[in-house]
N, CA and C atoms as a LAMMPS dump frame, in Angstrom:
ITEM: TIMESTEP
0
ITEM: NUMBER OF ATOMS
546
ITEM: BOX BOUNDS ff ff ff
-5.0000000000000000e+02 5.0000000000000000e+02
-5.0000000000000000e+02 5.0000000000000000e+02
-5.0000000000000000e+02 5.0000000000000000e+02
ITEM: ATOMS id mol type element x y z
1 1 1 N 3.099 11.975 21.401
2 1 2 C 2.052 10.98 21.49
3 1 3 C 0.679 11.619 21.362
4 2 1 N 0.636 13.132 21.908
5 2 2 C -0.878 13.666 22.152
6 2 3 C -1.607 13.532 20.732
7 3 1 N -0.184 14 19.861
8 3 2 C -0.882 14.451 17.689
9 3 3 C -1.291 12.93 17.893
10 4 1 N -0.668 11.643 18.184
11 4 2 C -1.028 10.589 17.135
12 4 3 C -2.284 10.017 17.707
13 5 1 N -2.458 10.286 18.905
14 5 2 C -3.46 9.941 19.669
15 5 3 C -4.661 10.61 18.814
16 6 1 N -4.861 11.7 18.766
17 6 2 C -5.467 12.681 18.411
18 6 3 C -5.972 12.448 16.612
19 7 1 N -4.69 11.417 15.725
20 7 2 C -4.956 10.741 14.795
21 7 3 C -5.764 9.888 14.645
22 8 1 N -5.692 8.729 15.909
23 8 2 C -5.908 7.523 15.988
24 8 3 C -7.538 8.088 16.262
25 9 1 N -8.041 8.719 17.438
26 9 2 C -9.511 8.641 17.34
27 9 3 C -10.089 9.433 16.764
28 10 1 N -9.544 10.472 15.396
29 10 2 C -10.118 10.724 14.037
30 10 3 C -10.043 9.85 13.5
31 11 1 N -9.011 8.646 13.047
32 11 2 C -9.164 8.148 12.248
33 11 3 C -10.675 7.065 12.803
34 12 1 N -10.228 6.304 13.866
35 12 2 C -11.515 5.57 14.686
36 12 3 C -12.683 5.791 14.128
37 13 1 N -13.188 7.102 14.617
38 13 2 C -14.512 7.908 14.55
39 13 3 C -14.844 8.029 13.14
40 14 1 N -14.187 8.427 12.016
41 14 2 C -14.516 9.242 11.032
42 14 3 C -13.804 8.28 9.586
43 15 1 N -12.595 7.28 9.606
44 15 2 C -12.524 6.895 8.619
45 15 3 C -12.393 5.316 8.851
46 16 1 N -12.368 4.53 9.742
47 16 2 C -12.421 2.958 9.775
48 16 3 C -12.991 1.919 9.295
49 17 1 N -14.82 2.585 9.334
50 17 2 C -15.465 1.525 8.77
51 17 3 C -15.152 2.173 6.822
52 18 1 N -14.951 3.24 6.284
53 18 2 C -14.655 3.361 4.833
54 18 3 C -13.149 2.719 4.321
55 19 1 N -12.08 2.923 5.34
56 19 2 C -10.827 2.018 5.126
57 19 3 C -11.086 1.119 4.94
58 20 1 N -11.761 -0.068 5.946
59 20 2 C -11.851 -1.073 6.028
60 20 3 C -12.384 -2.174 4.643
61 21 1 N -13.553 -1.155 4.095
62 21 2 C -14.264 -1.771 3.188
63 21 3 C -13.511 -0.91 1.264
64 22 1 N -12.273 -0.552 1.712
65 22 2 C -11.649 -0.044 0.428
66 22 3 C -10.975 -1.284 0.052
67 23 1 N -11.28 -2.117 -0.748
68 23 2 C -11.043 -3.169 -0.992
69 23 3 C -9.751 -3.053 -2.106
70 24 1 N -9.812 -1.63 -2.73
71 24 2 C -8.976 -1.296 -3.825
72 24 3 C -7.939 -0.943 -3.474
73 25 1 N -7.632 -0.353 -2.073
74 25 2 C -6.441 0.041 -1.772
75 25 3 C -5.973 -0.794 -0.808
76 26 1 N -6.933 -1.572 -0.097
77 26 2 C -6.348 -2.76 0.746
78 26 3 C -5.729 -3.959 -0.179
79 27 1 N -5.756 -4.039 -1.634
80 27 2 C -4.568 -4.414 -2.474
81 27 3 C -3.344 -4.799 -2.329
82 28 1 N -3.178 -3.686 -1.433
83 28 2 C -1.731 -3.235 -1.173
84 28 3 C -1.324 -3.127 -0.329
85 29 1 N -0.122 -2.653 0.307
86 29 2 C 0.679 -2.379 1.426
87 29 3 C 1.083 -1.07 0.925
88 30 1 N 1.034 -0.173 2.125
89 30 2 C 1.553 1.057 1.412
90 30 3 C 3.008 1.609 2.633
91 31 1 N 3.988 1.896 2.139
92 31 2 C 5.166 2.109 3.283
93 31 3 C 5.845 3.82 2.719
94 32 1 N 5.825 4.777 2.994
95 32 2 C 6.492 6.079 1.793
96 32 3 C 7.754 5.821 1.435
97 33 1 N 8.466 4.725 1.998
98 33 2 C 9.971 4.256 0.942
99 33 3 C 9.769 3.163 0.317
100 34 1 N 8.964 2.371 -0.209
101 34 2 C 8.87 1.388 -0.8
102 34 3 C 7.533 1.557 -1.485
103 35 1 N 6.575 2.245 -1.207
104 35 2 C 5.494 3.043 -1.961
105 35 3 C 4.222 1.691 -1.39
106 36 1 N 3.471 1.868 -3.111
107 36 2 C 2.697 0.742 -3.183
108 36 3 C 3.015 -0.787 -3.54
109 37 1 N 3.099 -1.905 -2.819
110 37 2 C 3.658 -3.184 -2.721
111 37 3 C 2.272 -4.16 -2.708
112 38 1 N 2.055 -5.181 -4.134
113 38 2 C 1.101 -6.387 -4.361
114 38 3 C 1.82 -7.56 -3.849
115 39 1 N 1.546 -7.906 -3.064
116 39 2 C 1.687 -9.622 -2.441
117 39 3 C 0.676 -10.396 -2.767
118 40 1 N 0.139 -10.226 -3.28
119 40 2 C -1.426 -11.254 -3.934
120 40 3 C -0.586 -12.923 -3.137
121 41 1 N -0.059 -13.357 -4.168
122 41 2 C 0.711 -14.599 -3.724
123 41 3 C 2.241 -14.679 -4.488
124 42 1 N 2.788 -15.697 -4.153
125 42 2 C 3.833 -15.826 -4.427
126 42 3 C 4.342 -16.211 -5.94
127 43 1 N 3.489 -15.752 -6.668
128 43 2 C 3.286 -15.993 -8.228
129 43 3 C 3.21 -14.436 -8.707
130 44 1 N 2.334 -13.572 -8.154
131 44 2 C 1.787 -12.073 -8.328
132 44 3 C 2.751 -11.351 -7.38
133 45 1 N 3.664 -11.043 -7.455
134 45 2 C 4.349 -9.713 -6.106
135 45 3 C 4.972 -8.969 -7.415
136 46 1 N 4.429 -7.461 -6.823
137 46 2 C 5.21 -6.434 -7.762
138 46 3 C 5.139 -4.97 -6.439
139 47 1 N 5.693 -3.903 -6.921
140 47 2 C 6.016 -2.812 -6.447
141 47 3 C 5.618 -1.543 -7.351
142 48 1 N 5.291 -0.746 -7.081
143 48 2 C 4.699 0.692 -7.757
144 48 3 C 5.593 1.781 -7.214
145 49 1 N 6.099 2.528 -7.69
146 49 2 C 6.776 3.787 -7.394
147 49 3 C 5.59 5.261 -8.346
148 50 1 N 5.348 5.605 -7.626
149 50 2 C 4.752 6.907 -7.869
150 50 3 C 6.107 8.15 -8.373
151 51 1 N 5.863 8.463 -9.501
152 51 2 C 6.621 9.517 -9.826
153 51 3 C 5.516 10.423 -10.671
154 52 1 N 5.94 11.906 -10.96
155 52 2 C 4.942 13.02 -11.437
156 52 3 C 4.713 12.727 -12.519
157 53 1 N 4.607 11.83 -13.469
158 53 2 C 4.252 11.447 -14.773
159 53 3 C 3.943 10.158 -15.364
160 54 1 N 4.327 9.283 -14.136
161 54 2 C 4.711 8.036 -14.807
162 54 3 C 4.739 6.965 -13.407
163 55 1 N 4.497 6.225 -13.315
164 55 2 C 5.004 5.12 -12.059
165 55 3 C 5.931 4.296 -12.978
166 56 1 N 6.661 3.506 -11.971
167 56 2 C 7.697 2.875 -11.927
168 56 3 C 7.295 1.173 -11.488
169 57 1 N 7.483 0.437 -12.207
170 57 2 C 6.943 -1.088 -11.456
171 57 3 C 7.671 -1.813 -11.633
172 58 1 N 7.897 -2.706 -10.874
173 58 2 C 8.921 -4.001 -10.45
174 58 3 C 8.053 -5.292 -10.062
175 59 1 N 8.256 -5.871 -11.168
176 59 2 C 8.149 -7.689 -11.046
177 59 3 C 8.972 -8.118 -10.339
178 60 1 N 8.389 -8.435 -9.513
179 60 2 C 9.813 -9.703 -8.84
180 60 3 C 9.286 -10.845 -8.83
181 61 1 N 8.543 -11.446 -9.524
182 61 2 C 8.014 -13.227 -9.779
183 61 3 C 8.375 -13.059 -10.612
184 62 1 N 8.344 -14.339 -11.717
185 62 2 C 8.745 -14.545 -12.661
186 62 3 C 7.813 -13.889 -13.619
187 63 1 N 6.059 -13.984 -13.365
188 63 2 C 5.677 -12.826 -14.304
189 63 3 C 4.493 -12.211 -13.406
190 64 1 N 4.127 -11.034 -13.263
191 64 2 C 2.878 -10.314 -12.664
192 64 3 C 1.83 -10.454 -13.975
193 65 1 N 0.786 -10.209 -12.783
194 65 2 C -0.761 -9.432 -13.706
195 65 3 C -1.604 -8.398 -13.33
196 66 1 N -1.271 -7.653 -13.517
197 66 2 C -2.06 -6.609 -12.815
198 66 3 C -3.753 -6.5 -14.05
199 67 1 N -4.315 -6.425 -12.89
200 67 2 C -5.381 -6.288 -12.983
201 67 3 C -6.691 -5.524 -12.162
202 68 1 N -5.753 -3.97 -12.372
203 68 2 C -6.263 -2.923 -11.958
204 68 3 C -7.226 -2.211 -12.217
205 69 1 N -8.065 -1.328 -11.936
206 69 2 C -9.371 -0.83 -13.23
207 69 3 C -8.899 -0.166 -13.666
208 70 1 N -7.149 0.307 -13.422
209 70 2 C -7.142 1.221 -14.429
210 70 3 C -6.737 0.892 -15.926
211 71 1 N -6.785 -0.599 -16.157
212 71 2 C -6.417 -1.004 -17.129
213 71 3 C -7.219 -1.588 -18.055
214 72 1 N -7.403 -1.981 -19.474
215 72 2 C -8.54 -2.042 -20.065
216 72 3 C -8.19 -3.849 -20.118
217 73 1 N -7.732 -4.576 -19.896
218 73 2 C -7.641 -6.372 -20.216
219 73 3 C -6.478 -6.544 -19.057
220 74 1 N -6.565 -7.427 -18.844
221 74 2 C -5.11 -7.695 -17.531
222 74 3 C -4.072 -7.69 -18.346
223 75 1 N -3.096 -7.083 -17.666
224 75 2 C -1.923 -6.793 -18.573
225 75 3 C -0.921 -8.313 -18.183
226 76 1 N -0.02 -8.731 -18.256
227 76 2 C 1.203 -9.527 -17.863
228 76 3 C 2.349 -9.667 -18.084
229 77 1 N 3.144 -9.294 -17.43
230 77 2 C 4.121 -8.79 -17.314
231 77 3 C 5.392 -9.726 -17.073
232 78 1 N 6.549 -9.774 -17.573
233 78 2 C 7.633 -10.996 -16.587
234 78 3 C 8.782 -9.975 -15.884
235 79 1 N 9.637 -11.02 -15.218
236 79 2 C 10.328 -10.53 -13.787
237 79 3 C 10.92 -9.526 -14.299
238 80 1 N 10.914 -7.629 -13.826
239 80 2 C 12.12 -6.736 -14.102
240 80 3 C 11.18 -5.639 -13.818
241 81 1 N 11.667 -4.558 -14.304
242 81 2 C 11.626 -3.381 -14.181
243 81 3 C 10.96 -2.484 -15.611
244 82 1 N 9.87 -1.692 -15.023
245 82 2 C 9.138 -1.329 -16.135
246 82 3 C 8.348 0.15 -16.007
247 83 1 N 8.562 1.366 -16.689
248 83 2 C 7.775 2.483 -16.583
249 83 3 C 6.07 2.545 -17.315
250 84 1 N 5.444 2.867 -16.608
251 84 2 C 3.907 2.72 -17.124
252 84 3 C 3.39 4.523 -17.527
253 85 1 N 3.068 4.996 -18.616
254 85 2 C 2.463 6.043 -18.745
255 85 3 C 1.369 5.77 -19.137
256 86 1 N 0.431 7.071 -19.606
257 86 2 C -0.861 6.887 -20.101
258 86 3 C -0.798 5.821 -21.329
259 87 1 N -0.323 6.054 -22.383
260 87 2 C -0.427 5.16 -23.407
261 87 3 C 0.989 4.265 -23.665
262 88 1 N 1.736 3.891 -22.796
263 88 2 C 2.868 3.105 -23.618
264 88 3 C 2.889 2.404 -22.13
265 89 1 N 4.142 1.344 -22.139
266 89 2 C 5.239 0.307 -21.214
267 89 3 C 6.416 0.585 -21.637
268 90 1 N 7.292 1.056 -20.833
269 90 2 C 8.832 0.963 -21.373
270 90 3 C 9.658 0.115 -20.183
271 91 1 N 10.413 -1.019 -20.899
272 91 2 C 10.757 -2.582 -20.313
273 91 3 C 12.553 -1.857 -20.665
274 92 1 N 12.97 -2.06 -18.865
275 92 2 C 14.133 -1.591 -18.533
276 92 3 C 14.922 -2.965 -18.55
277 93 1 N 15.505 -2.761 -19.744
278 93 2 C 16.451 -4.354 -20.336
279 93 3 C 18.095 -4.287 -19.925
280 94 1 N 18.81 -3 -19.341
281 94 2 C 19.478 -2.676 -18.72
282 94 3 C 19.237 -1.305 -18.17
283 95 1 N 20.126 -1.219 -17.466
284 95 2 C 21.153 0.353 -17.646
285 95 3 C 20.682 1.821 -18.185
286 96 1 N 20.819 0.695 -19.888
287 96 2 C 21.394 1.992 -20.583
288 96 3 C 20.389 1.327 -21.825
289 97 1 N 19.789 0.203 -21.814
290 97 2 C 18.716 -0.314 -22.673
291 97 3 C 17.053 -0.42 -22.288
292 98 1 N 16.193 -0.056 -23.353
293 98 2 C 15.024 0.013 -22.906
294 98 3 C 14.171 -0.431 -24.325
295 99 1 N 13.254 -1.065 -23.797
296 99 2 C 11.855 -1.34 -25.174
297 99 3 C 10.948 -0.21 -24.697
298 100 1 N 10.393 -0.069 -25.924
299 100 2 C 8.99 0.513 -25.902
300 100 3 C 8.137 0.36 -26.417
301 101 1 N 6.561 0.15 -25.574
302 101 2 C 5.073 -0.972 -26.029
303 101 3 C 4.337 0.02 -26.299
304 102 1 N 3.422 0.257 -27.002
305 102 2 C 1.889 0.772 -26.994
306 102 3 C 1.411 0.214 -26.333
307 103 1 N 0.476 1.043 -25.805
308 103 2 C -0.682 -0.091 -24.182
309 103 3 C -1.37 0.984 -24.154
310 104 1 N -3.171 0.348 -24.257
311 104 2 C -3.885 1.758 -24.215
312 104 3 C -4.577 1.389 -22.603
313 105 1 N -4.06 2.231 -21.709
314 105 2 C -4.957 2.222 -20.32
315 105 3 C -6.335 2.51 -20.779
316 106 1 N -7.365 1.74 -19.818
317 106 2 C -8.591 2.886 -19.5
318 106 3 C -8.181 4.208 -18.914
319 107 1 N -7.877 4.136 -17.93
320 107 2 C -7.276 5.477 -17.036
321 107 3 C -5.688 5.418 -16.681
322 108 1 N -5.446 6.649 -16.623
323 108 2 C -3.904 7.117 -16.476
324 108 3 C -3.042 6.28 -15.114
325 109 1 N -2.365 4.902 -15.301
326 109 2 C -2.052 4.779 -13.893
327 109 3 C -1.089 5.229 -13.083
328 110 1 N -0.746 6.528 -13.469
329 110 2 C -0.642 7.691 -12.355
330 110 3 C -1.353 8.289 -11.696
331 111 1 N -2.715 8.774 -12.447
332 111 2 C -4.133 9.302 -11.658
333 111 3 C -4.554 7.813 -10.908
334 112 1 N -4.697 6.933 -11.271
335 112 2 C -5.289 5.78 -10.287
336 112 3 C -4.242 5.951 -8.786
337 113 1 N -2.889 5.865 -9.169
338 113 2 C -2.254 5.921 -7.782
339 113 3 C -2.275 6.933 -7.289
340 114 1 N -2.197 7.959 -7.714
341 114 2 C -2.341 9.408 -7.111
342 114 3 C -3.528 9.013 -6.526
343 115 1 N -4.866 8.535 -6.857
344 115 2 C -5.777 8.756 -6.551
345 115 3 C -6.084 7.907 -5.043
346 116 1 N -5.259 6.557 -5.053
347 116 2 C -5.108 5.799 -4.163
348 116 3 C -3.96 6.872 -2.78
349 117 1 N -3.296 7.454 -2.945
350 117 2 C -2.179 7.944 -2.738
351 117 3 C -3.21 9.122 -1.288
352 118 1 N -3.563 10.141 -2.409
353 118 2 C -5.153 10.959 -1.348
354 118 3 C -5.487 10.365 -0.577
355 119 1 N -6.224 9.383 -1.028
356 119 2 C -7.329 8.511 -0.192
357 119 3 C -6.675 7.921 1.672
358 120 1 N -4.983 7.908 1.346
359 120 2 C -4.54 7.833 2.17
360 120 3 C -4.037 9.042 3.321
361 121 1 N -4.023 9.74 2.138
362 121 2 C -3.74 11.648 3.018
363 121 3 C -5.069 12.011 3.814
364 122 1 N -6.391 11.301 2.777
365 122 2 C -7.211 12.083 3.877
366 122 3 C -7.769 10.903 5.193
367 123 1 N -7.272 10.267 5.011
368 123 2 C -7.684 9.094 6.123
369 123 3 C -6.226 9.039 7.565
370 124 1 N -5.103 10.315 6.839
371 124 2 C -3.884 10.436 7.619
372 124 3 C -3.248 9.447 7.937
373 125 1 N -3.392 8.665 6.623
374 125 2 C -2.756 7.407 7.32
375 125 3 C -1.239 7.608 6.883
376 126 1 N -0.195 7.156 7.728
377 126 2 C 1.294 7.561 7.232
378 126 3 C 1.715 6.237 6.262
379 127 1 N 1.581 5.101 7.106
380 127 2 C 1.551 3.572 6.372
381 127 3 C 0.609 2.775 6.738
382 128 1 N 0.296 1.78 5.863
383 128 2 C -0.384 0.463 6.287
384 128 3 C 0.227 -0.804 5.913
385 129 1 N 0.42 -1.621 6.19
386 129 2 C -0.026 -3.209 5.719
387 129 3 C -1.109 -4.232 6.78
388 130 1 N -1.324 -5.353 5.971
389 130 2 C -2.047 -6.794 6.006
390 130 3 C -1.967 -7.575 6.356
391 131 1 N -1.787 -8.303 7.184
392 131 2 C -0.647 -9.615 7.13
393 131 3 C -1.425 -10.489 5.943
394 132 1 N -0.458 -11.81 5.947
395 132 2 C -0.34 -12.236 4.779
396 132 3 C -2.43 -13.184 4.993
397 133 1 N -2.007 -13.604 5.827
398 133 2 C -3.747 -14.397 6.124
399 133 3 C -4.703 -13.178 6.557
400 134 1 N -4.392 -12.24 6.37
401 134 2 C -5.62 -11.331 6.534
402 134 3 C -6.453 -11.317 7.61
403 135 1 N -5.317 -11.525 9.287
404 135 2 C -6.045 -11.57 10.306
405 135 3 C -6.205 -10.052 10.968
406 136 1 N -5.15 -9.27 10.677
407 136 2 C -4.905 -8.18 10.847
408 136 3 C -4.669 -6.959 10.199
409 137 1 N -4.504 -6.235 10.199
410 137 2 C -4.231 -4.904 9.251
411 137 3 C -3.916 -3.592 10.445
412 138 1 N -2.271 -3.38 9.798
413 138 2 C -1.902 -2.524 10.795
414 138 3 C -2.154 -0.845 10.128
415 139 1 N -2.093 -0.013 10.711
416 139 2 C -2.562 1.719 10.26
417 139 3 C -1.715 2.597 10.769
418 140 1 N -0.25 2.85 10.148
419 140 2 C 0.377 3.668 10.792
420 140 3 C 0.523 4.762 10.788
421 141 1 N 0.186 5.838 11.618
422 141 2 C -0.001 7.657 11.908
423 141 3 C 1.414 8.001 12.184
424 142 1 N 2.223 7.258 12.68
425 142 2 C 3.658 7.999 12.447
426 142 3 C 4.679 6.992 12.817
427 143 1 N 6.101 7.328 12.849
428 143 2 C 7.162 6.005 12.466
429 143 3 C 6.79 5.488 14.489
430 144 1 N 6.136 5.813 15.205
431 144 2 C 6.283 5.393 16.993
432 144 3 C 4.982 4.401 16.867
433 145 1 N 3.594 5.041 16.485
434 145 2 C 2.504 4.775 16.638
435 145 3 C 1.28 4.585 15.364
436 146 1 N 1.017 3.045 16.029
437 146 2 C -0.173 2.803 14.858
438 146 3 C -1.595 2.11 15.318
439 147 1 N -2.474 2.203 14.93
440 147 2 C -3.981 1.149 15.358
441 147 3 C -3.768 -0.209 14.695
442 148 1 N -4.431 -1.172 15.132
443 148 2 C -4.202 -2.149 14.622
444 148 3 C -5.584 -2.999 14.958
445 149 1 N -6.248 -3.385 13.582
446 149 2 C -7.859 -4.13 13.624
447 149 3 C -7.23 -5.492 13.673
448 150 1 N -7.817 -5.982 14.996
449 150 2 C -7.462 -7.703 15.638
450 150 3 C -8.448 -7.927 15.976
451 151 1 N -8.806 -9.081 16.118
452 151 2 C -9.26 -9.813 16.802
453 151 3 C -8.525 -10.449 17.884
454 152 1 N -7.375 -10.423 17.71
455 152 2 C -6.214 -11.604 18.722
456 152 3 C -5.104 -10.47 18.774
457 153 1 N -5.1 -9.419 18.949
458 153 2 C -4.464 -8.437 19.421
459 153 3 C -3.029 -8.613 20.195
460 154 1 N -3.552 -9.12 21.315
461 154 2 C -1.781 -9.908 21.635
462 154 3 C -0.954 -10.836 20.962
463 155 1 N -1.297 -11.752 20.205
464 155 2 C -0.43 -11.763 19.537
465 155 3 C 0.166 -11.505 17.826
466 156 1 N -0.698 -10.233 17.775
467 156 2 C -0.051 -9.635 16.758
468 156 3 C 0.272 -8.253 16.635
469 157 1 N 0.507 -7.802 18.152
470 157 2 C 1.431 -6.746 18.128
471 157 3 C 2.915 -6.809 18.765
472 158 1 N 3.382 -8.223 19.087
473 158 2 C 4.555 -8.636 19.599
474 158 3 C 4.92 -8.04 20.586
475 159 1 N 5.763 -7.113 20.932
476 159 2 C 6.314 -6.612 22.234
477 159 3 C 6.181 -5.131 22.376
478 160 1 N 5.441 -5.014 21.106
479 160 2 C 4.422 -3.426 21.593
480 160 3 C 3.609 -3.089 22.473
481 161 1 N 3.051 -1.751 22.645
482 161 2 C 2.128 -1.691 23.719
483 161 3 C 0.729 -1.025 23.435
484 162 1 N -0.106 -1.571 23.655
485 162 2 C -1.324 -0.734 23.659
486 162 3 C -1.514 -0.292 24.585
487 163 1 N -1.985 0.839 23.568
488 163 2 C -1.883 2.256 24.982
489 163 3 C -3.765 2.452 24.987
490 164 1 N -4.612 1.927 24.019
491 164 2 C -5.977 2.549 24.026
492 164 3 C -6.726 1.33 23.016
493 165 1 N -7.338 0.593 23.557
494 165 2 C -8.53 -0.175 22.59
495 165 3 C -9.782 0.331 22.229
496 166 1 N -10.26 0.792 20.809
497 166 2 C -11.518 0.811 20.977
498 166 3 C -12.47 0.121 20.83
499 167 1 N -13.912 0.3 20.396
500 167 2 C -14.988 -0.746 19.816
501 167 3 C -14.281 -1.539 18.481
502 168 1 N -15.087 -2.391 17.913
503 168 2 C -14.736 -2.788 16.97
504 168 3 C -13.041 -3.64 16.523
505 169 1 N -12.683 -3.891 17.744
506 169 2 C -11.184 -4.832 17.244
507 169 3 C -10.63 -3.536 16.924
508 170 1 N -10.64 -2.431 17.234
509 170 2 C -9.789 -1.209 16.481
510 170 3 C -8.577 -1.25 18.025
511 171 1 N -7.306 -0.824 18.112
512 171 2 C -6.529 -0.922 19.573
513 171 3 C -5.178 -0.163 19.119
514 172 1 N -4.949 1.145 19.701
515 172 2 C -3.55 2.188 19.426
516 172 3 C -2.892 1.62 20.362
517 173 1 N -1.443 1.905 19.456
518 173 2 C -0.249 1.198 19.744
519 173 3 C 0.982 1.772 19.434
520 174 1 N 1.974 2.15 20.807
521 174 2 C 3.11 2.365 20.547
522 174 3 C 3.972 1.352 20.225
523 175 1 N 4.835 1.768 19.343
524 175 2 C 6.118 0.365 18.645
525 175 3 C 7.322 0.575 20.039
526 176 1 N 7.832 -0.555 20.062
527 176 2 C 8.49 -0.793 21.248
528 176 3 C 9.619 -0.097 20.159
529 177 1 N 10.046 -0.483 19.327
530 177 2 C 11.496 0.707 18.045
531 177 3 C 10.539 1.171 17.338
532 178 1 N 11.275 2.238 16.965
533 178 2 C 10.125 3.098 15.821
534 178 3 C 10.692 2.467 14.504
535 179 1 N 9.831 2.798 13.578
536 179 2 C 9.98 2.635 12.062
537 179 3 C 10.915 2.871 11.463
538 180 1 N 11.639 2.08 10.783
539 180 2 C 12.96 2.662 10.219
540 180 3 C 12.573 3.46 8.337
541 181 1 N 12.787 3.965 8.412
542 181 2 C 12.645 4.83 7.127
543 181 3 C 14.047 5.188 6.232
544 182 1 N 14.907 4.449 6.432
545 182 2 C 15.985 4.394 6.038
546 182 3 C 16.016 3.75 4.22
């Protein structure tokens, strides 16, 4: 508990009010087994897998749009599975079948997520998400313990415990089960 503690009021002190106002990475939900996750709405949900060359993306609506800066026009996409490099789309039609698009990025969206990816190393954050109405936003430092910006704090940490509130709606919190990472 002492390390996450020890997280929580670095992170407090030194990265909260710049998290808070990263509007580019609050996008997302970030979890390290499920990566980067868009819930925009129930029309827009896709998934990002970070790999050393290439991300990996998954539609699961019937069609996404990403409309990232790292892209030069909104791209749109329909429901499946798709690799993104610097200049192409390759559309995973099975298995053992695949298309391949020309697509000219502005920027590499591997360097954009990598770049999103840091931003989270140096803020130590392990995971985050949002809830869906954007009353809360949880900050997790390890699979036991996370901060969580409320306003209504009790009831949106359920049967957890806060162990430390600070200024600002900021309040550390042990998980009554830890995180499954399975």
């Amino acid at each position: 508990m002492e390390f996450s503690q020890e997280k929580a009021d670095e992170f407090v002190e030194k990265y909260a009010v710049e998290f808070l106002q990263d509007n580019e990475l609050l996008k997302y939900s970030y979890h390290p087994r499920t990566q980067f996750t868009y819930t925009g709405d129930s029309r827009n949900n896709y998934r990002i897998f970070l790999r050393e060359s290439e991300i990996r993306m998954i539609c699961f609506s019937d069609s996404c749009e990403l409309i990232e800066s790292f892209n030069n026009t909104p791209l749109k996409l329909s429901n499946g599975t798709y690799t993104l490099k610097q200049d192409s789309i390759f559309t995973e039609l099975s298995y053992d079948s695949t298309t391949f698009n020309l697509h000219d990025f502005k920027q590499n969206p591997v360097d954009y997520f990598n770049g999103l990816k840091n931003r989270l190393e140096k803020y130590g954050v392990f995971a985050y998400s949002e809830s869906k109405d954007k009353s809360f936003i949880k900050v997790y430092l390890s699979v036991q313990y996370y901060l969580v910006y409320s306003k209504d704090v009790e009831n949106d940490i359920n049967e957890d415990e806060i162990l430390k509130s600070y200024n600002d709606n900021w309040h550390f919190v042990k998980m009554k089960r830890q995180m499954d990472l399975g």
